[in-house]
C-alpha positions in Angstrom: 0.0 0.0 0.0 1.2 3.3 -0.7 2.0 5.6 1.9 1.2 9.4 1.8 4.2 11.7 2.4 3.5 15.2 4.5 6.4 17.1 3.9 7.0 20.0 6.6 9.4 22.5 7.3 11.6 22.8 10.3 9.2 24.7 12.1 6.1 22.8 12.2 8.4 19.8 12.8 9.2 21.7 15.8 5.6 22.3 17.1 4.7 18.8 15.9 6.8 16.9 18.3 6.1 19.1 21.5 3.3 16.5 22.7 4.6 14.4 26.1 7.2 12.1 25.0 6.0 8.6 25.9 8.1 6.8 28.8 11.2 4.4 28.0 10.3 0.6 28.4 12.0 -0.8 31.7 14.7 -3.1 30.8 14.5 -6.7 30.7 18.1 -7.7 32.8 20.1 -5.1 34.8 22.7 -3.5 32.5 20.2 -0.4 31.4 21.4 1.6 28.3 20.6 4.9 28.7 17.8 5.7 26.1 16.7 8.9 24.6 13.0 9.5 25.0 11.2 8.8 21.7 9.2 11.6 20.6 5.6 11.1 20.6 3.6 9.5 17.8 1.4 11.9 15.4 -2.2 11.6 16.6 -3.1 15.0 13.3 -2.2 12.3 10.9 -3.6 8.8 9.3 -1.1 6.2 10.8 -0.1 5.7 6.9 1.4 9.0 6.4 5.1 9.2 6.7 6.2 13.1 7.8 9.8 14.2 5.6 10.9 16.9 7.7 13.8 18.5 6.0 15.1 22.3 5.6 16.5 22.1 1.8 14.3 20.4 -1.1 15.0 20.2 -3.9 12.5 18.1 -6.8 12.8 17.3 -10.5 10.5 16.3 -12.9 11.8 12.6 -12.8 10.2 11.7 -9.3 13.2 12.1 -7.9 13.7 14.3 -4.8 17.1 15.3 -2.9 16.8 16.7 0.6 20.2 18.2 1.1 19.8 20.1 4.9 19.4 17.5 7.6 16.5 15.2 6.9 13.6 13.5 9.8 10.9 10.6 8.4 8.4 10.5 11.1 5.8 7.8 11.0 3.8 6.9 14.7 6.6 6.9 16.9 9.2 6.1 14.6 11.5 8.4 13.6 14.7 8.6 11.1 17.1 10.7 10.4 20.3 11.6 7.8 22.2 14.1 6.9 21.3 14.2 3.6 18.6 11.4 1.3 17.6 10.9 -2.4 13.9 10.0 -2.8 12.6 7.7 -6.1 8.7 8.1 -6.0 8.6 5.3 -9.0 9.9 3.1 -6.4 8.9 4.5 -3.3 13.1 3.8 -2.4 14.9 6.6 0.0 18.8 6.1 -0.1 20.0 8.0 3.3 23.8 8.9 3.5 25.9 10.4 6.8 24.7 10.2 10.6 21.8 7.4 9.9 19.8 6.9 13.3 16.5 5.3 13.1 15.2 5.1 16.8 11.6 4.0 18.2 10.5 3.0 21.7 13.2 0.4 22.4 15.3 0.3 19.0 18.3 2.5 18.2 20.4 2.1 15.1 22.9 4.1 13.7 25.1 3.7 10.6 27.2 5.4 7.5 24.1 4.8 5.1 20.9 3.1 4.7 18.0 2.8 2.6 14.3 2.8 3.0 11.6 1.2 1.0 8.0 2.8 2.2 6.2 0.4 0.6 7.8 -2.7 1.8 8.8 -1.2 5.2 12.2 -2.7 4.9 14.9 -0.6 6.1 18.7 -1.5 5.9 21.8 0.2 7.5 25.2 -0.3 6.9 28.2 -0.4 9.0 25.9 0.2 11.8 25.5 -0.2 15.5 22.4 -0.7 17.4 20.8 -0.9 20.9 18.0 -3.1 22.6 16.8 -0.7 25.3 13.7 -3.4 26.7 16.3 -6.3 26.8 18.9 -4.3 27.4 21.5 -5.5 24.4 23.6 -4.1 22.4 26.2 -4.3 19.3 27.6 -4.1 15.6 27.3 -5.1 12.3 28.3 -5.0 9.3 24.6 -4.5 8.4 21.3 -4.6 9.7 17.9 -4.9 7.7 14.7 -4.4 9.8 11.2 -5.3 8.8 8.2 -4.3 10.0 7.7 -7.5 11.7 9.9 -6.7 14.3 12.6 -9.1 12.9 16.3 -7.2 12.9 18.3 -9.5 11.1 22.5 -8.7 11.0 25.4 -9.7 9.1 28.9 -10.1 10.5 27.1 -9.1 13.8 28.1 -9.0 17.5 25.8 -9.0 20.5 26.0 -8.7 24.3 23.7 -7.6 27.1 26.9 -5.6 28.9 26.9 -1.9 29.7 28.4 0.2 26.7 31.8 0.3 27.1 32.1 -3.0 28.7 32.0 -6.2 26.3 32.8 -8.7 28.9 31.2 -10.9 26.7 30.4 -11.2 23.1 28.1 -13.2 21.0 29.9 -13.2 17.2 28.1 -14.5 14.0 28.0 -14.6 10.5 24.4 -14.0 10.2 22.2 -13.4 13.7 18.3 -12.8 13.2 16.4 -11.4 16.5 12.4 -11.6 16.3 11.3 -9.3 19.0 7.3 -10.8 19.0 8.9 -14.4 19.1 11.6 -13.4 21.9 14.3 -15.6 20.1 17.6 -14.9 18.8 18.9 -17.0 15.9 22.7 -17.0 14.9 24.9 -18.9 12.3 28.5 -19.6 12.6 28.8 -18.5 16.3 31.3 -17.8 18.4 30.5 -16.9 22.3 33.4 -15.1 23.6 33.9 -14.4 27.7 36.8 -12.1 28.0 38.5 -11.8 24.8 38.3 -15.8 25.2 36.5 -17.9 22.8 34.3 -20.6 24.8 31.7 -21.7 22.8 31.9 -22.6 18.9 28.5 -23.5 17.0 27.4 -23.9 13.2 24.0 -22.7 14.2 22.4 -21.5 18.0 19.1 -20.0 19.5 18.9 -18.3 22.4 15.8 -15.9 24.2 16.0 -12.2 24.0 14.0 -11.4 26.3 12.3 -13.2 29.7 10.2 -15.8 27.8 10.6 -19.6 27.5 12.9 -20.5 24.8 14.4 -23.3 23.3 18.6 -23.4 22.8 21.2 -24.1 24.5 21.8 -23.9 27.8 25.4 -22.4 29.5 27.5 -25.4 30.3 28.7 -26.5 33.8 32.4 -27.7 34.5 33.6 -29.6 37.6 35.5 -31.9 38.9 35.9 -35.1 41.2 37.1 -38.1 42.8 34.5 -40.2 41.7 34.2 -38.8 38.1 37.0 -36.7 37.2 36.7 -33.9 35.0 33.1 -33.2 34.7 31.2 -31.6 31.1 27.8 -31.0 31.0 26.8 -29.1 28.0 22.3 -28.8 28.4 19.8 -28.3 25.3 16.7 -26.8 26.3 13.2 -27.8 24.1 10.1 -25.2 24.6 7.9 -27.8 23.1 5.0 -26.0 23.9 3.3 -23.5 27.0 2.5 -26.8 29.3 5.1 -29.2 28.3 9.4 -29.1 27.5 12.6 -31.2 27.7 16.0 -30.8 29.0 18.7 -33.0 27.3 22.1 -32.9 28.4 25.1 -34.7 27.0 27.8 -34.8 30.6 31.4 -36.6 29.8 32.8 -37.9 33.0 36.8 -38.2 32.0 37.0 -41.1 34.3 33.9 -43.2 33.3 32.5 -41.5 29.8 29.5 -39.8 27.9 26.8 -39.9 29.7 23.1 -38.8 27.9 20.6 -36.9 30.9 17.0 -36.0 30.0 13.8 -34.6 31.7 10.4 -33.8 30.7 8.0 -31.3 32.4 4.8 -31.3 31.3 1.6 -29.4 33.5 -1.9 -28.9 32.2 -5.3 -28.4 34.5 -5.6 -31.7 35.7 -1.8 -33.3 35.3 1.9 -32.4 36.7 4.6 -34.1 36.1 8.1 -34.9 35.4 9.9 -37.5 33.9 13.6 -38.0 34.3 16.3 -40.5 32.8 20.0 -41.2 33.0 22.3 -43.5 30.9 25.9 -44.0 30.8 27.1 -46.7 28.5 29.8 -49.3 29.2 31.0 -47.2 32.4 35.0 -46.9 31.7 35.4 -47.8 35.5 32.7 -51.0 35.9 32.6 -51.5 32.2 28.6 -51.8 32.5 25.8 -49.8 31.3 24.7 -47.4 34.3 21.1 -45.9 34.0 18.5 -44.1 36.6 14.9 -43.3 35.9 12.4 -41.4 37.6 8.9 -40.2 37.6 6.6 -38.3 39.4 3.0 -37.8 38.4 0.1 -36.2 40.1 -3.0 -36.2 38.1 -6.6 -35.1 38.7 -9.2 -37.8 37.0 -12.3 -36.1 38.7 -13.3 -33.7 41.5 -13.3 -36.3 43.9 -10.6 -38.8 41.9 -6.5 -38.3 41.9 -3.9 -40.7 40.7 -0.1 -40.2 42.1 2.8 -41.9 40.2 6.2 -41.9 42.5 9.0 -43.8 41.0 13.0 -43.8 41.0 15.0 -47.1 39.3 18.8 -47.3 39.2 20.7 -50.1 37.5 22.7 -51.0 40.3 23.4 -50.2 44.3 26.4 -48.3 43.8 24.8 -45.8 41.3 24.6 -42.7 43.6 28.4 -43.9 45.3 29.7 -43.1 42.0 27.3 -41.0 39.6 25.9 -38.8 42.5 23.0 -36.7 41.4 20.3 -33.8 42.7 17.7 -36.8 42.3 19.1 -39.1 45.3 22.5 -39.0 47.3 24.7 -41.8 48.5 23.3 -42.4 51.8 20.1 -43.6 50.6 19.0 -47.0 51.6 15.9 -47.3 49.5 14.4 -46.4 46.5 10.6 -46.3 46.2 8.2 -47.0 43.6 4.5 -45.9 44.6 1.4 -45.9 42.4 -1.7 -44.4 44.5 -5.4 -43.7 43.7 -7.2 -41.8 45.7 -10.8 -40.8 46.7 -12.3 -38.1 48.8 -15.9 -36.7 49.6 -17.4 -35.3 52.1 -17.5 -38.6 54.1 -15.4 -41.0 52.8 -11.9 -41.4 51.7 -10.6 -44.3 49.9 -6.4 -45.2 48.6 -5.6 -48.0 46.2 -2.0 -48.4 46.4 1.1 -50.8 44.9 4.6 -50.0 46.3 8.0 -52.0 46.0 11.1 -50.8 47.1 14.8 -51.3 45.4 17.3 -52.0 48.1 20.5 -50.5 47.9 22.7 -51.6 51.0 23.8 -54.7 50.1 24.4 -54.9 53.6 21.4 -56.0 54.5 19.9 -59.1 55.3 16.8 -60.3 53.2 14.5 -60.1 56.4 15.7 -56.6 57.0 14.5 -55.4 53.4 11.0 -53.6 53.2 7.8 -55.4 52.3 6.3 -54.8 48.8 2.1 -53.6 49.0 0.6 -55.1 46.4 -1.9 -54.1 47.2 -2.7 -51.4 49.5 -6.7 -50.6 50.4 -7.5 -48.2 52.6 -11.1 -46.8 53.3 -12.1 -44.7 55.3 -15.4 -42.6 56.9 -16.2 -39.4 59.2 -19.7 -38.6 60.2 -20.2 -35.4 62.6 -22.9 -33.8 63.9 -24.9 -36.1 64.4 -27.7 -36.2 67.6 -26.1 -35.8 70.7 -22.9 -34.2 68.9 -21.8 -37.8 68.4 -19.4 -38.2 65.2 -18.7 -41.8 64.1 -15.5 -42.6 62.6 -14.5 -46.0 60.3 -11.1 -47.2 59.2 -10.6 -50.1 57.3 -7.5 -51.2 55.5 -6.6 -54.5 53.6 -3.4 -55.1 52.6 -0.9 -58.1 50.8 2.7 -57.9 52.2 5.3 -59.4 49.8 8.8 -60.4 50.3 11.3 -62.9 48.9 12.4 -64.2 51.7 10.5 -64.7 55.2 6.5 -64.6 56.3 4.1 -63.1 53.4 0.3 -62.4 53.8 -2.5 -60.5 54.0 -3.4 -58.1 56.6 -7.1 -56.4 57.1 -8.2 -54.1 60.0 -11.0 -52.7 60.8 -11.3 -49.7 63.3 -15.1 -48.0 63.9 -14.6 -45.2 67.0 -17.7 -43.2 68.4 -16.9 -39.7 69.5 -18.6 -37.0 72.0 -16.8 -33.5 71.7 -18.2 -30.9 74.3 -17.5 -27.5 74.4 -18.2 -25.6 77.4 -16.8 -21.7 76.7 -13.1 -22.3 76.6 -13.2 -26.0 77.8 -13.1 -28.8 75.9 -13.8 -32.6 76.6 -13.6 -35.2 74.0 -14.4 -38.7 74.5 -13.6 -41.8 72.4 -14.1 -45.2 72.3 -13.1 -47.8 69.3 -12.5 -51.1 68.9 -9.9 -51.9 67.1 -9.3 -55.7 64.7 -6.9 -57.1 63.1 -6.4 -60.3 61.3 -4.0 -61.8 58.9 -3.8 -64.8 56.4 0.1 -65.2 56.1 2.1 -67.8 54.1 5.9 -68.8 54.5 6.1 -68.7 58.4 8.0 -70.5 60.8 7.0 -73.8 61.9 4.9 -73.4 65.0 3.7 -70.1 63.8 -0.1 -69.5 63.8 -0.7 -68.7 60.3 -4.3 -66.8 60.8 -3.2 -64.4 64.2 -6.0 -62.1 65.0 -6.3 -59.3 67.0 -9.9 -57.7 69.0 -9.2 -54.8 71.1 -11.0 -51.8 72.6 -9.5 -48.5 72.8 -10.7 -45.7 75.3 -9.7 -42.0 75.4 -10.6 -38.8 77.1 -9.1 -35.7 76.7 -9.9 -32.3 78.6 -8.0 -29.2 77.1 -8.5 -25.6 78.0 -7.5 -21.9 76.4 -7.1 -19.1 78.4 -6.0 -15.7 77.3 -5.0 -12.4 78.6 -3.9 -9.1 77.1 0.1 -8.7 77.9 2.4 -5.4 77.7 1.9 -2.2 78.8 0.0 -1.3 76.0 -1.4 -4.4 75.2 -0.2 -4.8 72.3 0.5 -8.5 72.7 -1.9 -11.4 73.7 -0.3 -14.3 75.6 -2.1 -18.0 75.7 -2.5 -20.6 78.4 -3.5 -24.1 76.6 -3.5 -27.1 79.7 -4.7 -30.5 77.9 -4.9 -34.0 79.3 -5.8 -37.2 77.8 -6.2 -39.9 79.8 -5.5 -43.3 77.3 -6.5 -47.3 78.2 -6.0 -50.3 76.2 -6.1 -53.6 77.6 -3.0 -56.1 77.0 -3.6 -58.6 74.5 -0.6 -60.9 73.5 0.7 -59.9 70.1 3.8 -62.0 69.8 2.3 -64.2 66.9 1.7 -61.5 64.8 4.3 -60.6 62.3 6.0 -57.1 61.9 5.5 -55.7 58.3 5.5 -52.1 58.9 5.4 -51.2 62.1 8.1 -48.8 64.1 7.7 -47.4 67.8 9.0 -43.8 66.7 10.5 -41.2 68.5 8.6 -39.6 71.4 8.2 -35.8 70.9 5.0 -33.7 71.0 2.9 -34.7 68.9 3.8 -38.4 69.6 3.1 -37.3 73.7 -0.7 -37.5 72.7 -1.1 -40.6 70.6 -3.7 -43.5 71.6 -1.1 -45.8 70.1 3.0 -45.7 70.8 3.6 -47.7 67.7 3.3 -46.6 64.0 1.9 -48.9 61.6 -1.0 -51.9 62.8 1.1 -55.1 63.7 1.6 -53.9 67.4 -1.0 -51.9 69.6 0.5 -50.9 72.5 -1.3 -51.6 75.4 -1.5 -48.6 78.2 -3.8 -47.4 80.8 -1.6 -43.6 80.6 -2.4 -39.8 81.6 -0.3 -37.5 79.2 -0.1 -34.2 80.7 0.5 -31.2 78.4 0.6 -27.0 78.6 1.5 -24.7 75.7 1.5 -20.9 75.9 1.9 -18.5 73.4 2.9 -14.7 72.7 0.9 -13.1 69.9 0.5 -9.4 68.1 -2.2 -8.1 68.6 -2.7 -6.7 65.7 -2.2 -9.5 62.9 -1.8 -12.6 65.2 1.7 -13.3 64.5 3.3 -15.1 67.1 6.8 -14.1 69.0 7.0 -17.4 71.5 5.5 -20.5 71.6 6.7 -22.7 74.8 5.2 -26.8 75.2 5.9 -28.7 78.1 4.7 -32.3 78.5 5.6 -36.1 80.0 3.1 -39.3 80.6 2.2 -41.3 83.7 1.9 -44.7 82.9 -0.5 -46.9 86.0 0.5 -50.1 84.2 3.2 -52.1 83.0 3.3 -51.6 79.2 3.9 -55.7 77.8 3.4 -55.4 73.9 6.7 -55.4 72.2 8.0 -55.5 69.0 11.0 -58.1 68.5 14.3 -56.9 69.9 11.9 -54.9 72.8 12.0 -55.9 76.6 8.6 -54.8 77.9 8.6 -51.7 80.0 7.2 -50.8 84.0 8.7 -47.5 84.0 5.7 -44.8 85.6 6.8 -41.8 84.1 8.0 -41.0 80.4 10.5 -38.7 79.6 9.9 -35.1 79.9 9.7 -33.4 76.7 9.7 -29.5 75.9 9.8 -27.3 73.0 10.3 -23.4 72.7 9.9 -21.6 69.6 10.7 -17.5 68.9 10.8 -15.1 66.4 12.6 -12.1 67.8 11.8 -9.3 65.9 11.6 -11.0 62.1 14.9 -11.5 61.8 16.2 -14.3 65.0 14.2 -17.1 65.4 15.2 -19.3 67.9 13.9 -23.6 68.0 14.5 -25.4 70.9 13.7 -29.1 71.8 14.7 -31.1 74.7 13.8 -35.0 75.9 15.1 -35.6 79.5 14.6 -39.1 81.2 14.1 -38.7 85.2 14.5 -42.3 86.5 18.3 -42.0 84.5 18.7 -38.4 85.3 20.4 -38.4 81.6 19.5 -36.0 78.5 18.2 -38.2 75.9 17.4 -35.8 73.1 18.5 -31.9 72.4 18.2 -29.6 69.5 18.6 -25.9 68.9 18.6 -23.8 66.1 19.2 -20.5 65.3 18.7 -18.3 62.5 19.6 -15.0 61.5 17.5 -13.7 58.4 17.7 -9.6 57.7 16.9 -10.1 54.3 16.0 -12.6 51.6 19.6 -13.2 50.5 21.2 -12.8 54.0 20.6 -15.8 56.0 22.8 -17.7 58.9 21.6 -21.0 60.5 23.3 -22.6 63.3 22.1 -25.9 64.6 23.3 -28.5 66.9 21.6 -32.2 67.3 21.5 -34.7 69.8 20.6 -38.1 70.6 22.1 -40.4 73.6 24.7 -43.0 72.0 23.7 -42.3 68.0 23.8 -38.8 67.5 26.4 -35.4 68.0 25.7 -33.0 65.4 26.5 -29.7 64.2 25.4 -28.0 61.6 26.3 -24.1 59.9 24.4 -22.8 56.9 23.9 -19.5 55.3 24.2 -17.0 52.2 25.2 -13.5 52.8 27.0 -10.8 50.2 30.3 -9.7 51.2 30.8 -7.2 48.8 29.4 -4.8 46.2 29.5 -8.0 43.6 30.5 -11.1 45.2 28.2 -13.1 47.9 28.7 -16.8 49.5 27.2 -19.5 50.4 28.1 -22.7 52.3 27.5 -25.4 54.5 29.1 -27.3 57.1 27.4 -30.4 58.7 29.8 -32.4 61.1 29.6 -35.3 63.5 31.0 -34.6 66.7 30.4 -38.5 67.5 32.1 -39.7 64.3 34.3 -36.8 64.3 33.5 -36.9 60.2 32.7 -33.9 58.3 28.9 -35.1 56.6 28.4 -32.8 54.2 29.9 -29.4 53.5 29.8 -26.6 50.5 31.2 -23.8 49.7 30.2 -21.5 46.8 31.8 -17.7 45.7 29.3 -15.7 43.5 30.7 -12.6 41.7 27.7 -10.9 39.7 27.7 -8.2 37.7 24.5 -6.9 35.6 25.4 -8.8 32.7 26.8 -11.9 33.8 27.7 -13.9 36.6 30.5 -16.4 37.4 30.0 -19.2 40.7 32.6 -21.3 41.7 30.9 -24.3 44.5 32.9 -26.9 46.2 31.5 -29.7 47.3 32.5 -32.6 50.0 29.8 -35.4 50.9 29.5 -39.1 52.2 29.7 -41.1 48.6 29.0 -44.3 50.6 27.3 -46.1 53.7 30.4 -47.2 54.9 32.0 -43.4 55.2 33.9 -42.7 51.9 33.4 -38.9 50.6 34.4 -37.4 47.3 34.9 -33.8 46.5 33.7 -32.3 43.3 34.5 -28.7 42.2 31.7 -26.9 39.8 32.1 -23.5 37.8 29.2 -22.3 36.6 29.5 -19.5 34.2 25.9 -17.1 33.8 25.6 -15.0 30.5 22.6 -12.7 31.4 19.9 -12.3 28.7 21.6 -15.2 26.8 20.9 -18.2 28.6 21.2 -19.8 32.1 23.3 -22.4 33.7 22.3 -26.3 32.8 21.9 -26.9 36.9 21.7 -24.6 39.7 23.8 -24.3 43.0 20.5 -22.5 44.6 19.2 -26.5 44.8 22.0 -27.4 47.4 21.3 -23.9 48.9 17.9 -24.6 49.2 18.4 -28.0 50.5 20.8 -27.0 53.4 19.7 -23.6 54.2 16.2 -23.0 56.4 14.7 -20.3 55.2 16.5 -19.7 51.4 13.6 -19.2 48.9 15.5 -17.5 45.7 12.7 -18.0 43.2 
């Protein structure tokens, strides 16, 4: 279509463009080139007319017109300019020579010449330079053709997102095409340059150009170990589409090969997952194939249906030892596979599960390796308010326990409790009363071993629990809690000692476990009791938005009966008092918070269990945690976290976890960041356990970050996240 021309004089060029100019774009990354503000666009004008502003005209009777004196194309809000121009009406062609600079809301280009073809659109510049204000990049090239698609596409280009002046690193091509409305970069015969230094050599490359998903290659990571050597790891990245993309990642390992790594996300309304794999051929150190999978899956087949898919498989025991990896570490005993479906309404709940288990100590024996559950049933019921405020409550669960080696069978239970809850102002009293069966048809015992045990029990509880308040402060500003509970627990002995143990562990005894009906967890052993646990919690509040400052629990049992039910290994117990536990929790003033937890046993006058933790948080990326564990004969522990800046560019990060009983450092990192607005560089070092019997390895990782080109293949943010409370970078 052709395009009307309004030529003006200097003049009304100059009362033309005195409207507001419109605002710069805010950059995209961190190095800002400052931008001149864009005049704004004509609103007297059709958006087809171009405005030549120019102070000497001259035309002939050939079409052909020469603006000598400084010439301005306007069109919208994109403007043009030269020190001199030759206009061809016949072809609607403008050839531009001296000063070129075409410049819009977030383009600049400048150059020696250039033409301009205002029926096409197309505009090319020679010798010319340009700037990306919204990304923010910059650069040269030899030329530079822009259509009106948004697509600038250079020859003999370079490119970098650094400050002008600064070209600490480069992007060189033959040929480089960036589509603005895509947001990807494409270049040809590339060379990626980090210093002076070339890094990265490629035939053909994409990249993002601004902050959406993109496929292209990813930075690559370099490290080095004990276990592994000299460590490559060069990621592609696939944008397949908005709810779905791959990662695949070729990672040579000088002492045991090329190894292939893949994942695959994928998220719509009703799915999640991701799906990973690992294989390394004919390992140069075991000389067999090496290979990991895993999935996870959550998916929503209804309102009231889900499915959950939870599944890692290695090839071998010894594959984390050697090929250690953010999906599992070394000290792992087990690795679960776990297919669920659930059900939920407003009254009943159901599971369907199948879960096996790939042992990886070799160390154990075969009787010491987890049962398989195939399958798993569990349903479930709740019904409240019903007349007299009872609520009725059913659990039932059937179960097949499998195993190579020792007793296999079925397991069913069947639990129906009735339930009074009164509330009288702040007091509460809840009785309960269930009886609880279980029964099992096993296969493979001993001889002499009953192969249909059964057990019928009732269970009795009543809790009272109270919460009293007061205003606190001279202002009262804060609102402190008292929250007294007892629960007094029977359940008569029945001998269990027939019954086998599939899953069933007497845990540790802590809070929460203080007010259980049952001192086991799992359904081969119900502990039999007649016990009053004894509780009090108070808490320190705001006021003003509820946000607590301390919360303080106290609490120990008194046992009026032997307890007799044991699990194997177990000598029953007559003892009339438990431990005493207690627990403090405080958040200072939003920066210390202070955990505390403490087990002491009377009749041995010993400390059974202590933890404390501190941590210092004054802002989102300065954080210190200092912790300390213990546990009587099994357990001295310290451990020191934290990320903090310590300079105008450099921050670090590290961890440091160390048995004082072993005297063995556990796990420890150490990372150096130095940032600046266009790239980054981060140099981690890393020292863990690579195997159950106390071997560690030490791998080194450099990790260089080109900003507004592409990010690392893996991130040291996962080990910060892992070891440091409280780090949440994304």
């Amino acid at each position: 279509m052709r395009r009307a021309l309004l030529i003006l004089p200097w003049a009304a060029a100059a009362a033309a463009g005195a409207a507001e100019p419109v605002p710069v774009p805010v950059p995209v990354y961190g190095c800002a080139i400052p931008a001149p503000q864009p005049l704004a666009p004509r609103t007297d004008v059709g958006a087809d007319v171009l405005d030549v502003l120019s102070g000497d005209v001259e035309v002939d009777l050939n079409g052909l017109t020469i603006f000598k004196d400084r010439l301005v194309l306007r069109r919208r809000d994109i403007q043009l300019g030269a020190d001199s121009a030759r206009y061809d009406r016949s072809t609607g062609e403008f050839e531009l020579s001296g000063n070129i600079e075409l410049r819009d809301p977030d383009t600049w280009l400048a150059g020696d010449s250039a033409s301009y073809n205002t029926e096409s659109g197309l505009f090319r510049i020679e010798a010319a330079k340009f700037e990306l204000y919204t990304l923010p990049a910059r650069g040269s090239a030899d030329s530079i053709t822009l259509e009106e698609t948004r697509v600038l596409t250079l020859k003999d280009a370079s490119y970098t997102t650094c400050a002008r002046g600064e070209d600490d690193w480069l992007l060189r091509a033959g040929s480089l095409s960036i589509d603005r409305e895509t947001g990807v970069g494409t270049a040809r015969n590339a060379r990626l340059e980090f210093q002076g230094v070339p890094i990265l050599y490629s035939p053909w490359l994409t990249y993002p150009v601004d902050g959406r998903r993109r496929s292209g290659l990813l930075l690559p990571d370099f490290g080095s170990g004990g276990q592994r050597g000299v460590e490559v790891a060069v990621p592609y990245y696939f944008n397949l589409a908005p709810d779905y993309d791959a990662t695949f990642t070729p990672h040579y390992m000088s002492k045991r090969g090329l190894q292939a790594q893949g994942e695959f996300r994928y998220l719509s309304e009703s799915t999640k997952g991701t799906l990973n794999g690992q294989f390394l051929p004919d390992d140069d150190v075991t000389g067999e194939d090496r290979a990991l999978v895993y999935w996870y899956n959550q998916s929503r087949l209804s309102d009231r249906w889900r499915a959950t898919i939870d599944a890692t498989q290695v090839s071998d025991s010894a594959y984390f030892e050697n090929l250690s990896t953010g999906l599992g570490s070394a000290s792992q005993t087990h690795l679960r596979q776990r297919v669920d479906f659930e059900y939920f309404d407003n009254i009943w709940s159901a599971l369907l599960r199948l879960e096996d288990y790939q042992t990886l100590d070799d160390s154990l024996t075969a009787e010491e390796r987890p049962y398989q559950r195939l399958p798993q049933v569990a349903v479930n019921g709740y019904w409240p308010n019903n007349p007299l405020g009872l609520e009725y409550r059913l659990q039932t669960e059937l179960t097949y326990f499998n195993r190579d080696t020792g007793t296999t069978g079925l397991r069913a239970n069947l639990r129906p409790q009735i339930a009074l809850p009164l509330r009288f102002g702040a007091l509460s009293l809840d009785s309960a009363a269930a009886f609880d069966y279980t029964a099992y048809s096993l296969d493979q015992t001993a001889p002499g071993v009953a192969q249909s045990p059964s057990r019928s029990l009732p269970v009795y509880s009543v809790s009272l629990s109270t919460l009293l308040e007061r205003a606190w402060g001279k202002d009262s500003s804060m609102l402190q809690t008292i929250e007294p509970r007892l629960q007094f627990v029977h359940v008569p002995y029945e001998n269990q000692s027939d019954m086998p143990v599939f899953d069933t562990i007497q845990p540790e005894f802590d809070i929460v476990q203080l007010f259980r009906t049952n001192r086991y967890a799992g359904l081969d052993r119900l502990g039999d009791t007649n016990k009053l646990d004894i509780g009090i919690t108070t808490r320190l509040m705001r006021s003003a938005d509820g946000s607590q400052i301390l919360t303080a629990t106290v609490g120990e049992t008194r046992y009026f009966t032997a307890q007799d039910v044991t699990l194997p290994g177990e000598m029953p117990s007559d003892d009339s008092t438990s431990d005493y536990i207690a627990e403090l929790g405080m958040n200072i003033n939003n920066r210390w918070n202070l955990d505390l937890g403490y087990q002491w046993d009377s009749d041995a006058n010993v400390t059974r269990m202590a933890e404390a933790r501190v941590m210092y948080k004054p802002a989102d990326n300065r954080i210190i945690n200092l912790s300390y564990r213990f546990r009587r004969d099994s357990l001295r522990e310290i451990d020191i976290t934290g990320t903090w800046p310590i300079a105008a560019r450099w921050s670090f990060v590290g961890r440091y976890d160390y048995s004082l009983l072993d005297n063995q450092v556990l796990e420890s990192f150490f990372g150096l960041e130095y940032s600046t607005c266009c790239w980054g560089l981060r140099l981690v070092t890393q020292r863990n356990l690579t195997s159950r019997d106390g071997n560690s390895d030490t791998t080194i990782t450099l990790q260089l970050l080109l900003k507004g080109f592409g990010g690392p293949g893996s991130s040291p943010e996962r080990l910060i996240d892992r070891g440091t409370l409280g780090y949440d970078r994304y």
